[in-house]
C-alpha positions, 0 to 999 in steps of 0.5 A: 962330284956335285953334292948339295947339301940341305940343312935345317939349322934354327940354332946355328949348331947343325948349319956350322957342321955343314959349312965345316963340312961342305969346306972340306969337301971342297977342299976334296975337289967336290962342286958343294952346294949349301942350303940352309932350309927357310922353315918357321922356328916355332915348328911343333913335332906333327906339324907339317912344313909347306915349301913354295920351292923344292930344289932340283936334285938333277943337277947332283951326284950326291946329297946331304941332309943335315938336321936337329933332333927336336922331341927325340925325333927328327926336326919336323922341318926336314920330315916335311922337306923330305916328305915334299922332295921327289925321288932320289934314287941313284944319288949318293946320300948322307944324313947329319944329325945333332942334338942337344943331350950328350948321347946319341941313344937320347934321341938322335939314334931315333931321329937318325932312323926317321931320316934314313927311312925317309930317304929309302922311301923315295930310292935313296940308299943312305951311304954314311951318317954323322950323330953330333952330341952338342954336349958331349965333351968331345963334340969337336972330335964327333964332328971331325970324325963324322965328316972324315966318315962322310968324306970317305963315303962321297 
C-alpha cells in the first residue's frame, strides 16, 4: 500500500511521531511517503494558510494527517491545509494529534474532532486516531499504542 503522510509539526513533537510512524509502516511492507507541511510558526487560531502547492492524493491508497493542538483546537495550519486539499474519498485516512497538556479532554479531544469533520466533509471516513499527551508520564507508551492502532488499521 502507498500512504503519504502530511504533518504539521512547529515544535518537532508531532514530526517525531510520524517519522517513528512512517518507519514502522515501512518496516509493514508499506510505500511511505512523509511531508512536513512549510506553514508560518506565528499562525494565530482563525488566521487562514495559503499554500502555493497542494500535493497530489492520486498517487495513495491511504492517508495520514499528523497535527498539534493550538488553543484547545486544531492547529489552524492544518485547518487551512485540509480546507485547501481536494476530495479524498475512497482513501484510507488516520488523524494523529499531540498536545502539550497531559490529557486528551484538554483540548486534543476537540482538536481530534475538528480534523476528522474536515476529513468527512471532502469524503473521507477517518479509520483510526492517535491522541499523544506530550505530558503524560506515559507519552512513549501512547505513542507506541497509537501507531500499533494506526498500523493495524492501514
Amino acid at each position: 500500500m502507498r500512504i503519504g503522510i502530511f504533518v504539521h509539526s512547529q515544535t518537532g513533537n508531532t514530526y517525531g511521531v510520524a517519522l517513528k510512524l512512517k518507519e514502522q509502516l515501512t518496516a509493514n511492507g508499506h510505500t511511505v511517503d512523509l511531508e512536513r507541511l512549510n506553514i508560518p510558526d506565528a499562525v494565530q487560531p482563525g488566521t487562514a494558510v495559503t499554500f502555493a502547492a497542494l500535493p497530489d492524493f492520486q498517487k495513495y491508497d491511504a492517508l495520514v494527517f499528523g497535527a498539534p493542538v493550538q488553543g484547545f483546537s486544531l492547529s489552524p495550519g492544518m485547518t487551512s491545509f485540509l480546507q485547501q486539499v481536494g476530495p479524498i474519498e475512497g482513501k484510507k485516512t488516520v488523524c494523529l494529534m499531540t498536545q502539550h497538556f497531559p490529557y486528551p479532554w484538554m483540548g486534543g479531544n476537540r482538536a481530534i474532532g475538528q480534523m476528522k469533520t474536515l476529513c468527512e466533509s471532502k469524503g473521507a471516513t477517518p479509520c483510526a486516531t492517535a491522541i499523544v499527551n506530550w505530558k503524560n508520564k506515559r507519552r512513549e507508551q501512547q505513542i507506541a499504542n497509537g501507531i500499533a492502532r494506526i498500523c493495524a488499521s492501514l
